[in-house]
Backbone and ligand atoms as CSV (ligand in chain L), in Angstrom:
chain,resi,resn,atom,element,x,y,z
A,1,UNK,N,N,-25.433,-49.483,-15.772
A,1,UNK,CA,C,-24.898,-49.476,-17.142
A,1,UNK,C,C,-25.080,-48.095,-17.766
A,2,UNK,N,N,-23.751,-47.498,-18.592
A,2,UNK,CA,C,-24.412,-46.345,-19.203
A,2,UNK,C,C,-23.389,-46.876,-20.420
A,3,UNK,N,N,-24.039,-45.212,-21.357
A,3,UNK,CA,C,-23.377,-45.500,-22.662
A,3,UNK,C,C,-22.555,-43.872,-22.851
A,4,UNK,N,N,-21.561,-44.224,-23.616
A,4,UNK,CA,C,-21.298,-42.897,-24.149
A,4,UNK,C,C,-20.394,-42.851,-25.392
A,5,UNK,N,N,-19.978,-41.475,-25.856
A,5,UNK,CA,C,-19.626,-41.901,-27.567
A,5,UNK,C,C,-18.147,-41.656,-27.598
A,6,UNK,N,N,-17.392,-41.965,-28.022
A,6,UNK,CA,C,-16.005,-41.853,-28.231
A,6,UNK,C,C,-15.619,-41.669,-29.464
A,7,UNK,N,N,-14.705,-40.823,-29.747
A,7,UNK,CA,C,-14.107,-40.867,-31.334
A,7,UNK,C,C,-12.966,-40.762,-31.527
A,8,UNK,N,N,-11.855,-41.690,-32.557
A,8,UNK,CA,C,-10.714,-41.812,-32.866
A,8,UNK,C,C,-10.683,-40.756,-33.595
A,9,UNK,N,N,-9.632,-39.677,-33.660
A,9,UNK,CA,C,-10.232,-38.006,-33.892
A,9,UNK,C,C,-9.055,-38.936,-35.264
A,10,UNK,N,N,-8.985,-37.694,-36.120
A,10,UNK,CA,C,-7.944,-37.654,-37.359
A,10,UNK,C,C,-6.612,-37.606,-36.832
A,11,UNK,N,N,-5.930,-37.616,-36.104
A,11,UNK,CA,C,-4.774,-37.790,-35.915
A,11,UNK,C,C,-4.689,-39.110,-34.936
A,12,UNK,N,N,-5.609,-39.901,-34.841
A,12,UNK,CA,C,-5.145,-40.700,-34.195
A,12,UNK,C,C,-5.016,-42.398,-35.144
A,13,UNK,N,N,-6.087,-41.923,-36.111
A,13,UNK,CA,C,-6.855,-42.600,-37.453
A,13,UNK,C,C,-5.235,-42.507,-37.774
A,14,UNK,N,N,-4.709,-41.421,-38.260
A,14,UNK,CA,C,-3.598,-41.182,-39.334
A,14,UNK,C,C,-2.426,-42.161,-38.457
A,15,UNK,N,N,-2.277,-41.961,-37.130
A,15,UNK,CA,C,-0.702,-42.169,-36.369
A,15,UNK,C,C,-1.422,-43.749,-36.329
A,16,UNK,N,N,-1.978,-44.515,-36.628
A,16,UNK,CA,C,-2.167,-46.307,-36.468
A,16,UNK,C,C,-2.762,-46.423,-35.151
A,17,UNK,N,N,-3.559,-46.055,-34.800
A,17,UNK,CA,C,-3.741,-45.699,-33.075
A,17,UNK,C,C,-5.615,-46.828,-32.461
A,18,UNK,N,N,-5.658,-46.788,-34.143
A,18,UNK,CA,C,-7.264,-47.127,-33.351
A,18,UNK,C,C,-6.987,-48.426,-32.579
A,19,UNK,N,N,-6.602,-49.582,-33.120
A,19,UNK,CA,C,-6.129,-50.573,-32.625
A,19,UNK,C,C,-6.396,-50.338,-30.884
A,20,UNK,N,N,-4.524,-49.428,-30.841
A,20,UNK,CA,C,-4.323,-49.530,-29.228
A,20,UNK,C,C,-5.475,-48.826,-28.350
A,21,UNK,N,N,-5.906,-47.989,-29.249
A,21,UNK,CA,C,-7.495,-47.261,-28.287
A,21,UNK,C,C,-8.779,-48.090,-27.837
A,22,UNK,N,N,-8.834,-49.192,-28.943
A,22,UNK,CA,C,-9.945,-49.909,-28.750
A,22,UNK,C,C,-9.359,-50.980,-27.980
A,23,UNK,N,N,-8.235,-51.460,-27.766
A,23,UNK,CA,C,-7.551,-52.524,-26.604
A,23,UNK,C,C,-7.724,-51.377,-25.200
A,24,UNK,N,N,-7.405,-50.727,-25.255
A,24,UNK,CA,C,-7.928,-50.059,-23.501
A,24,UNK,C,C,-8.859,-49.969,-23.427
A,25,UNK,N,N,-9.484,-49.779,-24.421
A,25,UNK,CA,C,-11.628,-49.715,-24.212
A,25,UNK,C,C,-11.829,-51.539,-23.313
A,26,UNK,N,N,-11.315,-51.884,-24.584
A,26,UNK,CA,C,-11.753,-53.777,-23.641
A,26,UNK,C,C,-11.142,-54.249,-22.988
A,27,UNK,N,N,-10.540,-53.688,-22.396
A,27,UNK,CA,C,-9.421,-54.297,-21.477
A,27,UNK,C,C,-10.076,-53.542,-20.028
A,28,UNK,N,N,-10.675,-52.256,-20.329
A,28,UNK,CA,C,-11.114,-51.902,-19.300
A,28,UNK,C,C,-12.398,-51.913,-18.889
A,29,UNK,N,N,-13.144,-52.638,-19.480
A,29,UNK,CA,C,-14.338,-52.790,-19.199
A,29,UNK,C,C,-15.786,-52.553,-19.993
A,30,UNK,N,N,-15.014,-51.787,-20.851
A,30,UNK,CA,C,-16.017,-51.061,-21.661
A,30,UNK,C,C,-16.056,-51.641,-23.165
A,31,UNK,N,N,-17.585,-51.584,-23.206
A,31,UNK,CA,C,-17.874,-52.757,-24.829
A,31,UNK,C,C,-18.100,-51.978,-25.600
A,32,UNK,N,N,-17.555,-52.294,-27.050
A,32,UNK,CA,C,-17.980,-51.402,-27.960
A,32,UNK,C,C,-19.142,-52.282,-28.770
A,33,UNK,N,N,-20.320,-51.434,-28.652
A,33,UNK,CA,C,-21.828,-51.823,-28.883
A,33,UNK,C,C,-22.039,-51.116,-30.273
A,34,UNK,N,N,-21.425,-50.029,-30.902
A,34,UNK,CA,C,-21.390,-49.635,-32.608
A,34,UNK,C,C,-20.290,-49.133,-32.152
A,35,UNK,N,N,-19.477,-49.076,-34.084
A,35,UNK,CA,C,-18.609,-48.668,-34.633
A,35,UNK,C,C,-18.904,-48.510,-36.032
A,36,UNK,N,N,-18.403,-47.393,-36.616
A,36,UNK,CA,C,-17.968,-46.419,-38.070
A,36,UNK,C,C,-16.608,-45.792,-38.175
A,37,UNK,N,N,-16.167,-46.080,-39.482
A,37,UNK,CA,C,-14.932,-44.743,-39.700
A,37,UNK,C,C,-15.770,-43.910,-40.645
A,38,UNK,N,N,-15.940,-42.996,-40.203
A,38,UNK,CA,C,-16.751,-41.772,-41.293
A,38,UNK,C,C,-15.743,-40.546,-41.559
A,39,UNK,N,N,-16.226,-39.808,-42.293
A,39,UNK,CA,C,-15.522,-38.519,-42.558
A,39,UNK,C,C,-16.695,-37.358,-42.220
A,40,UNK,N,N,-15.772,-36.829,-40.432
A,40,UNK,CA,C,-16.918,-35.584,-40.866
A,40,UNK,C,C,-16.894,-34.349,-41.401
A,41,UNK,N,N,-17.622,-33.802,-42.044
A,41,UNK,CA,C,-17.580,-32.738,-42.696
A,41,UNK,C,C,-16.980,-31.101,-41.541
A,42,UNK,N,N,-16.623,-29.832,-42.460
A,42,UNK,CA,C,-16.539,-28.961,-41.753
A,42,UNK,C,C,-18.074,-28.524,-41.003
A,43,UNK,N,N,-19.001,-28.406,-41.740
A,43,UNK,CA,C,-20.721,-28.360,-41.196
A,43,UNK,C,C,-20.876,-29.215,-40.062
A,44,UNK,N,N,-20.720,-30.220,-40.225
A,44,UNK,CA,C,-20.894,-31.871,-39.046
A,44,UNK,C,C,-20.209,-31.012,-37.568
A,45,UNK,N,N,-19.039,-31.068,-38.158
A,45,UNK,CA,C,-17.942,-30.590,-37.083
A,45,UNK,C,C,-18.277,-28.906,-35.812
A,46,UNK,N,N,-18.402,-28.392,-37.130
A,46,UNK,CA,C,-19.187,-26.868,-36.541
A,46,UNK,C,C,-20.488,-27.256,-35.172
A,47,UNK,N,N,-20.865,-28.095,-35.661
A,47,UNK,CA,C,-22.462,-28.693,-34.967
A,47,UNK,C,C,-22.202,-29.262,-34.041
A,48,UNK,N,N,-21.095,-30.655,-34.037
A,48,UNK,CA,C,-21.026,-30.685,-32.597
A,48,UNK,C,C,-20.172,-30.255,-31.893
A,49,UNK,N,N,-18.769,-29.599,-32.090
A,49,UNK,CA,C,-18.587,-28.432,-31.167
A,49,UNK,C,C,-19.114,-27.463,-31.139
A,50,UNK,N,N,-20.710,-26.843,-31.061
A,50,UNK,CA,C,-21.215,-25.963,-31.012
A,50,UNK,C,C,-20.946,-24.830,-29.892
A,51,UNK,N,N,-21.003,-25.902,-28.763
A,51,UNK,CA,C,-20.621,-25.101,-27.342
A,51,UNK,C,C,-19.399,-24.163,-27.447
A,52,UNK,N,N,-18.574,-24.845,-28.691
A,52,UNK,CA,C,-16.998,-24.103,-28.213
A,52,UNK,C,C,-17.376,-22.774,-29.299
A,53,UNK,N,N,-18.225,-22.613,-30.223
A,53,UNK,CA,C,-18.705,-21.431,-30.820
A,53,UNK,C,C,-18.213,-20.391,-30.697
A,54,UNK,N,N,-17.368,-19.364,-31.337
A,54,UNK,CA,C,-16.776,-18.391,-30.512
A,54,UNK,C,C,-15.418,-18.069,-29.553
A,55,UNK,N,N,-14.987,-19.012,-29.356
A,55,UNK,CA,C,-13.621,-19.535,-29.150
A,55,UNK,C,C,-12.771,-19.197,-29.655
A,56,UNK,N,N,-11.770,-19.091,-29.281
A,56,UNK,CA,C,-10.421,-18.354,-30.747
A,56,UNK,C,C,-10.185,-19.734,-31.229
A,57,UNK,N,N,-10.173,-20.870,-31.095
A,57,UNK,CA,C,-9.868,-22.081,-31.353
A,57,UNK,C,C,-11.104,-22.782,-31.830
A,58,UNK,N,N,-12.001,-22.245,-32.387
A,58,UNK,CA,C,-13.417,-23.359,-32.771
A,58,UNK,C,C,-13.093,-23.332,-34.394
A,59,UNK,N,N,-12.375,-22.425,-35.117
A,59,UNK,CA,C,-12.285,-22.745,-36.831
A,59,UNK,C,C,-10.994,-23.487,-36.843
A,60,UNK,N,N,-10.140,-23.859,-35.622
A,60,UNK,CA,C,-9.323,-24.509,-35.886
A,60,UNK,C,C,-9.679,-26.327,-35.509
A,61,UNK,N,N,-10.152,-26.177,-34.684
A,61,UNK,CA,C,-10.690,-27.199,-34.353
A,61,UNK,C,C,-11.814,-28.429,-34.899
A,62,UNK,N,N,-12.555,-27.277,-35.915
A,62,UNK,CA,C,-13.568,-27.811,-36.661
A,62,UNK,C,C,-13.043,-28.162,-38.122
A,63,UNK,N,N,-11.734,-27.540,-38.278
A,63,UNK,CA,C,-11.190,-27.757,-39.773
A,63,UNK,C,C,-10.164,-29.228,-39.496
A,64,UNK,N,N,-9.630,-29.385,-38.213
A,64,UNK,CA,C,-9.012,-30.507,-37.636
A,64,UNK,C,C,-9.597,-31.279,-37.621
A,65,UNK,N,N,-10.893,-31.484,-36.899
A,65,UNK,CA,C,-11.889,-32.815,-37.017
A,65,UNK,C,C,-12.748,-33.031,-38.433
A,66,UNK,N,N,-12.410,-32.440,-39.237
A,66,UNK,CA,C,-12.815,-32.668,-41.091
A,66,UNK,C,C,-11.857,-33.051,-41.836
A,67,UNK,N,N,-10.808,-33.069,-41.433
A,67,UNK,CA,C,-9.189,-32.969,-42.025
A,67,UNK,C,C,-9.067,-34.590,-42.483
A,68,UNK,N,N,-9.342,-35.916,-41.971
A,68,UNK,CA,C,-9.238,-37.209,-42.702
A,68,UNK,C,C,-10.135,-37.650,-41.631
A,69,UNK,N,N,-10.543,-39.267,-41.980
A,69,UNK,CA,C,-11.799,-40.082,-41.060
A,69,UNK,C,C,-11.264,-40.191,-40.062
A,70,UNK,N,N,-12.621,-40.202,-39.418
A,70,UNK,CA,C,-12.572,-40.817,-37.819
A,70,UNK,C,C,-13.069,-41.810,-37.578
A,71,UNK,N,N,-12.672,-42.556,-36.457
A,71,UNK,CA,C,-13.863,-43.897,-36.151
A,71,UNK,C,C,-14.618,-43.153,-34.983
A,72,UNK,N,N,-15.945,-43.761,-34.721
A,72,UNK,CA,C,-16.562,-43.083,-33.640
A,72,UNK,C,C,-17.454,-44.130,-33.310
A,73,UNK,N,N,-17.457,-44.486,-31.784
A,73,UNK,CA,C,-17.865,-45.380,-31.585
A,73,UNK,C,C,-18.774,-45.178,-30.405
A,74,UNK,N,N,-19.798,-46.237,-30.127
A,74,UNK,CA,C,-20.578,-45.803,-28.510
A,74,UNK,C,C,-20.155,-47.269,-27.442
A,75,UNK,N,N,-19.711,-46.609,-26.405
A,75,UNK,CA,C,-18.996,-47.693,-25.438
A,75,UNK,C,C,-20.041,-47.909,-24.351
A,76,UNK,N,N,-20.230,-49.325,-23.811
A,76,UNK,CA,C,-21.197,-49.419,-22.893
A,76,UNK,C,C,-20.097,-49.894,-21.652
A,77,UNK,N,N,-20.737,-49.589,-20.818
A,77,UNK,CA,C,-20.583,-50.265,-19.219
A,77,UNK,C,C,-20.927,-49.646,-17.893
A,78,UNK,N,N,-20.200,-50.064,-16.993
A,78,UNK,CA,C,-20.492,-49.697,-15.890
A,78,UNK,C,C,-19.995,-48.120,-15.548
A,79,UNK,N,N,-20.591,-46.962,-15.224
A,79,UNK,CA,C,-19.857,-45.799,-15.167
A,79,UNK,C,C,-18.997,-45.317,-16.367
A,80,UNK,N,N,-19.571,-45.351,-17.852
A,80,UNK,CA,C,-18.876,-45.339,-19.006
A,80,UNK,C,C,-18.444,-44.307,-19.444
A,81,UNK,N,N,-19.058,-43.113,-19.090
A,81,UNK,CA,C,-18.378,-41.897,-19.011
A,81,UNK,C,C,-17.170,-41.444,-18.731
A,82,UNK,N,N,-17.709,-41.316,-16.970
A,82,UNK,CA,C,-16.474,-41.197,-16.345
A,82,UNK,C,C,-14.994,-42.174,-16.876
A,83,UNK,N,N,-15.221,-43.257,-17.084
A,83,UNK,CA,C,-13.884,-44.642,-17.387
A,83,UNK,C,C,-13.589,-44.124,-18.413
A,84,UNK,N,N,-14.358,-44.057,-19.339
A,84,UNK,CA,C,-13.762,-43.350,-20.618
A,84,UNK,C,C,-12.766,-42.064,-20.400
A,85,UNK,N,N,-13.354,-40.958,-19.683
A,85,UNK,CA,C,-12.543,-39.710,-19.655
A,85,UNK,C,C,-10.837,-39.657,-18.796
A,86,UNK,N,N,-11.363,-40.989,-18.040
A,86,UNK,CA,C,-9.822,-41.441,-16.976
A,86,UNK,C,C,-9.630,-41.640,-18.435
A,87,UNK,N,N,-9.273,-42.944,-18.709
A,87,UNK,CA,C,-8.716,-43.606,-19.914
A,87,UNK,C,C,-7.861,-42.559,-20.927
A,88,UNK,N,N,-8.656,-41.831,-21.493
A,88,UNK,CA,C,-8.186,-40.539,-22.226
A,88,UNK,C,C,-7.590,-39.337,-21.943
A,89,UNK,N,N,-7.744,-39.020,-20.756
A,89,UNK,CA,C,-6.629,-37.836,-19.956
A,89,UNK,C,C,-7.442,-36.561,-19.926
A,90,UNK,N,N,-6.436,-35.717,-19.677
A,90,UNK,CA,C,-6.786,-34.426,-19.892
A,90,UNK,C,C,-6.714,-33.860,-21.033
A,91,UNK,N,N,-7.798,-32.681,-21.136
A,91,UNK,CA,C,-7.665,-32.423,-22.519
A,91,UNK,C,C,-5.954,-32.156,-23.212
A,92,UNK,N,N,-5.450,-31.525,-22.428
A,92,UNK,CA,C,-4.331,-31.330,-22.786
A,92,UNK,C,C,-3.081,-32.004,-22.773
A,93,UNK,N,N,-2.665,-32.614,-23.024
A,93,UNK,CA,C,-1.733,-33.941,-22.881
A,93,UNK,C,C,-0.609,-33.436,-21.734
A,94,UNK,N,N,-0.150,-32.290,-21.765
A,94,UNK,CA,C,0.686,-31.858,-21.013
A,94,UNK,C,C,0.428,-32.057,-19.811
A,95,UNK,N,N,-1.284,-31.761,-19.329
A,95,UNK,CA,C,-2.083,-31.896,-18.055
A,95,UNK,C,C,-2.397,-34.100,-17.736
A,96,UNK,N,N,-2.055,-34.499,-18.735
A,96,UNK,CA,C,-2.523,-35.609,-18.748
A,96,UNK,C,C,-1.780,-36.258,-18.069
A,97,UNK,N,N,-2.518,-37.207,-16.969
A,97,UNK,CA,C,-1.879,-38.180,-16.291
A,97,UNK,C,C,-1.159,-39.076,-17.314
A,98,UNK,N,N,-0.013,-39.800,-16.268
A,98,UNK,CA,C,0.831,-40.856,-16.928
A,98,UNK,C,C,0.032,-41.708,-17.244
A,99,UNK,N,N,0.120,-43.014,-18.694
A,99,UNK,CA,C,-0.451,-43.767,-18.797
A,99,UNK,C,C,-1.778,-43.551,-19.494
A,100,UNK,N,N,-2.125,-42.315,-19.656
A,100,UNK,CA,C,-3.458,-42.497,-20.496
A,100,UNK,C,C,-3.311,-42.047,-22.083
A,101,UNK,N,N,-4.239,-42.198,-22.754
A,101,UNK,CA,C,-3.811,-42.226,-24.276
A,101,UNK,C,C,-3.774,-40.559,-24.506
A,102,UNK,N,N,-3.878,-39.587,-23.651
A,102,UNK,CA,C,-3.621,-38.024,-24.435
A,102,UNK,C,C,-2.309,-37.816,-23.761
A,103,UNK,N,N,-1.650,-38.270,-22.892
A,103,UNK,CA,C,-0.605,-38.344,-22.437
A,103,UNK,C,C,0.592,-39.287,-22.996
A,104,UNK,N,N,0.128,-40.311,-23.359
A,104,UNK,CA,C,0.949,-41.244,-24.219
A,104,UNK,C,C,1.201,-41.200,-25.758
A,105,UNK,N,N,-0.140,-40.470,-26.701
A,105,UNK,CA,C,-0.098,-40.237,-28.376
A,105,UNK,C,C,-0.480,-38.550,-28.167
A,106,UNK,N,N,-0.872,-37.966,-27.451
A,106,UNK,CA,C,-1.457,-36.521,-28.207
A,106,UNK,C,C,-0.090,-35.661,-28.288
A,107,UNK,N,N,-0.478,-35.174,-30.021
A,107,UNK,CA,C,1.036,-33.678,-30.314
A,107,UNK,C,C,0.319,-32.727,-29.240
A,108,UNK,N,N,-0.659,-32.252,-29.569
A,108,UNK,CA,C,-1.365,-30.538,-28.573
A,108,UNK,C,C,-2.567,-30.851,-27.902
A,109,UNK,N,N,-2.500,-29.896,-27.340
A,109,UNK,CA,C,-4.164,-29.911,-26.685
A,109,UNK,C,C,-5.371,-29.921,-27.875
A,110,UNK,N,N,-5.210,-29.713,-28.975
A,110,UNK,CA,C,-5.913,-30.030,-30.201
A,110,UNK,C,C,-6.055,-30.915,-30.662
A,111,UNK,N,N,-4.469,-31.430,-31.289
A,111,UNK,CA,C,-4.539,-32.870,-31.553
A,111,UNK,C,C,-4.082,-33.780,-30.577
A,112,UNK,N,N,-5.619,-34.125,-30.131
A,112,UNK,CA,C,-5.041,-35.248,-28.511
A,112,UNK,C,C,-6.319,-36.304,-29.263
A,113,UNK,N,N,-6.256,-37.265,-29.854
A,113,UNK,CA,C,-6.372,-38.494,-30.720
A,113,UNK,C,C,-7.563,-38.534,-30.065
A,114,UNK,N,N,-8.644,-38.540,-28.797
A,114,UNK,CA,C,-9.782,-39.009,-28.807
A,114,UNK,C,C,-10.700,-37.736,-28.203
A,115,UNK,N,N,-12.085,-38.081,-28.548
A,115,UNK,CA,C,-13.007,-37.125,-27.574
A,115,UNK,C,C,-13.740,-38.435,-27.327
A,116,UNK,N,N,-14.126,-37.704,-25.769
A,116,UNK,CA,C,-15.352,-38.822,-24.659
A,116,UNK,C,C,-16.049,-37.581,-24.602
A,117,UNK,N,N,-17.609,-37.958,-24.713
A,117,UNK,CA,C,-18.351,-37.026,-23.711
A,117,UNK,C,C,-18.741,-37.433,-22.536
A,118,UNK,N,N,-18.761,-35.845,-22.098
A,118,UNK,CA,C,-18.069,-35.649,-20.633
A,118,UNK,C,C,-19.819,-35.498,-19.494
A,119,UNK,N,N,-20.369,-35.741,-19.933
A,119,UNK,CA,C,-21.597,-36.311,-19.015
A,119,UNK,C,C,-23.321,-36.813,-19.638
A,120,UNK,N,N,-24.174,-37.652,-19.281
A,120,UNK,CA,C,-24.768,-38.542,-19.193
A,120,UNK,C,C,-25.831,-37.743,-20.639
A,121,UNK,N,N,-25.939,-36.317,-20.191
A,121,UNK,CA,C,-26.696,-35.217,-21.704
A,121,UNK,C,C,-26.267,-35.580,-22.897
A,122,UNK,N,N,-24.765,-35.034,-22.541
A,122,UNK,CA,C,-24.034,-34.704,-23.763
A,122,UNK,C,C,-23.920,-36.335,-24.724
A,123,UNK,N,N,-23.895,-37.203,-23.563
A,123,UNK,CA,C,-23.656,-38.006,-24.001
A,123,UNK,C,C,-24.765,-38.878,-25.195
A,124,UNK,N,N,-25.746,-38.866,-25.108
A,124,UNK,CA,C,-27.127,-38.968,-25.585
A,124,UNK,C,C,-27.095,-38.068,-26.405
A,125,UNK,N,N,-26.745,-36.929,-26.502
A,125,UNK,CA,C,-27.127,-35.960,-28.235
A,125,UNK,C,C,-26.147,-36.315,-28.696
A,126,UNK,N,N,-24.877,-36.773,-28.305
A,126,UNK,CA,C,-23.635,-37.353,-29.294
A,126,UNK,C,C,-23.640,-38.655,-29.282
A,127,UNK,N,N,-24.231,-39.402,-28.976
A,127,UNK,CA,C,-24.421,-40.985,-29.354
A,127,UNK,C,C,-26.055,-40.784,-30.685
A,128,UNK,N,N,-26.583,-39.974,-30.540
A,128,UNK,CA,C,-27.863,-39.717,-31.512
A,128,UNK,C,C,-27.536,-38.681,-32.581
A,129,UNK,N,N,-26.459,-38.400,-32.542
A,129,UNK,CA,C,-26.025,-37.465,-33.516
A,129,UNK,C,C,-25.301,-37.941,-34.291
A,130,UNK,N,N,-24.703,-39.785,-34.277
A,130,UNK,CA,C,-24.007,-40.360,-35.269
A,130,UNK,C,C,-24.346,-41.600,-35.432
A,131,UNK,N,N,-25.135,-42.110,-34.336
A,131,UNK,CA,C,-26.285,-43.395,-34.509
A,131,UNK,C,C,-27.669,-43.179,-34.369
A,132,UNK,N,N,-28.527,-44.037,-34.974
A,132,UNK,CA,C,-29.595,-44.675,-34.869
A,132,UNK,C,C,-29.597,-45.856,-33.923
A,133,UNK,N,N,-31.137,-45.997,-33.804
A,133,UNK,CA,C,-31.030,-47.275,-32.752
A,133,UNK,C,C,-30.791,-48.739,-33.167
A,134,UNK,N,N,-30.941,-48.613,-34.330
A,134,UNK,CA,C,-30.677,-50.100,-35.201
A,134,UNK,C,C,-29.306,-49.867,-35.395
A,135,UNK,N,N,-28.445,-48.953,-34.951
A,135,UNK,CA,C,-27.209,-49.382,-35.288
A,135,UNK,C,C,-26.112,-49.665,-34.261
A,136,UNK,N,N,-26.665,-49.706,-32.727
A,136,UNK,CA,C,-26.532,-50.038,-31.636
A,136,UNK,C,C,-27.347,-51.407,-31.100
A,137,UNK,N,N,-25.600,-52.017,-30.920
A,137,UNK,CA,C,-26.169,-53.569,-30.459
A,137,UNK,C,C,-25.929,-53.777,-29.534
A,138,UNK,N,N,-26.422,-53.555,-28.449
A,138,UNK,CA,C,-26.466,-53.436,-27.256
A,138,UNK,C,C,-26.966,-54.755,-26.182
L,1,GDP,P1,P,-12.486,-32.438,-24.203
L,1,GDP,O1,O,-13.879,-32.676,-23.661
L,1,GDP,O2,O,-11.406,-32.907,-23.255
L,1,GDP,O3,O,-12.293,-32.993,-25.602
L,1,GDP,O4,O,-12.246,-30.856,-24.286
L,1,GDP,P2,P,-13.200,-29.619,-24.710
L,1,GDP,O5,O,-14.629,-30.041,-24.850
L,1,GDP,O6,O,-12.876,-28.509,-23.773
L,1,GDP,O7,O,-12.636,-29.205,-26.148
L,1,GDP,C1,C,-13.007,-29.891,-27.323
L,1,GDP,C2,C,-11.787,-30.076,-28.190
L,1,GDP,O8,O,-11.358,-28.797,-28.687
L,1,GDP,C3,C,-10.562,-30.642,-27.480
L,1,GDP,O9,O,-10.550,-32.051,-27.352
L,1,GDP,C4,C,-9.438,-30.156,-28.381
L,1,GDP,O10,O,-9.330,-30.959,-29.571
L,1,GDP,C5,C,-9.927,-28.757,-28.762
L,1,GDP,N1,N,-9.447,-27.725,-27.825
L,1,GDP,C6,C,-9.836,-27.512,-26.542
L,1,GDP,N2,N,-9.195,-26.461,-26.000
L,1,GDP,C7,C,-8.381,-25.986,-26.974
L,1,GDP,C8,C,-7.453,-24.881,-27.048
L,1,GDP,O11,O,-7.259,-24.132,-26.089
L,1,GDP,N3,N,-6.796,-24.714,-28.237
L,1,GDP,C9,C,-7.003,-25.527,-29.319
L,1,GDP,N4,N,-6.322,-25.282,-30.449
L,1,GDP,N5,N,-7.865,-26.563,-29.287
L,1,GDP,C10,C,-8.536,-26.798,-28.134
């Protein structure tokens, strides 16, 4: 069993999308154990794309994920990572296999409607960076 965090970014919130995102979550295996629609701030945003710091694309990116709410959720199951990141594509929709949701709803490689983190670390400072343990029902 693992866990990891997923988020309905602002353009996916805006295009009616959470719905069909959270039907491939359970359809494929994966439980959603918490859920929030929050608004994150430009500060919030800066913090957890930290890595991309420096980027020609990190003030665009961080003003995109502040821009209206997100839902963000932590998904449990078997290999939850990895299922999650199939599920969601490549970052870039263009690169994205047929059938997955950055290939099927994303406008750009920016606005591509979800982030998964992408291994077992990351996944744990971004599931603790928007939950507590009382807010995971696991
Ligand atoms: P992810 O793990 O697939 O979400 O991709 P990354 O961690 O590499 O990038 C984080 C997020 O930054 C992506 O989901 C996009 O929203 C955005 N992003 C990544 N690369 C680019 C880029 O080249 N240009 C722009 N404008 N945004 C990007």
């Amino acid at each position: 069993m693992e866990r990891t965090l997923s988020i309905i970014k602002p353009d996916g919130v805006a295009k009616g999308l959470i719905g069909e995102v959270i039907k491939r979550f359970e359809k494929n295996g994966l439980k959603i154990v918490a859920m929030k629609m929050i608004y994150i701030s430009k500060k919030e945003a800066e913090w957890f794309y930290a890595v991309h710091r420096g980027k020609n694309f990190f003030d665009s990116v961080t003003d995109f994920m502040s821009s209206g709410p997100c839902v963000v959720m932590v998904l449990e199951g078997p290999k939850a990572i990895t299922k999650n990141r199939e599920l969601m594509g490549a970052t870039n929709p263009k690169d994205a296999a047929p059938g997955t949701i950055r290939r099927e709803f994303a406008s750009s490689i920016e606005r591509n409607i979800v982030h998964g983190s992408d291994a077992p670390e990351t996944a744990a400072f971004e599931i603790g960076y928007f939950f507590n343990a009382l807010e995971i029902c696991g």
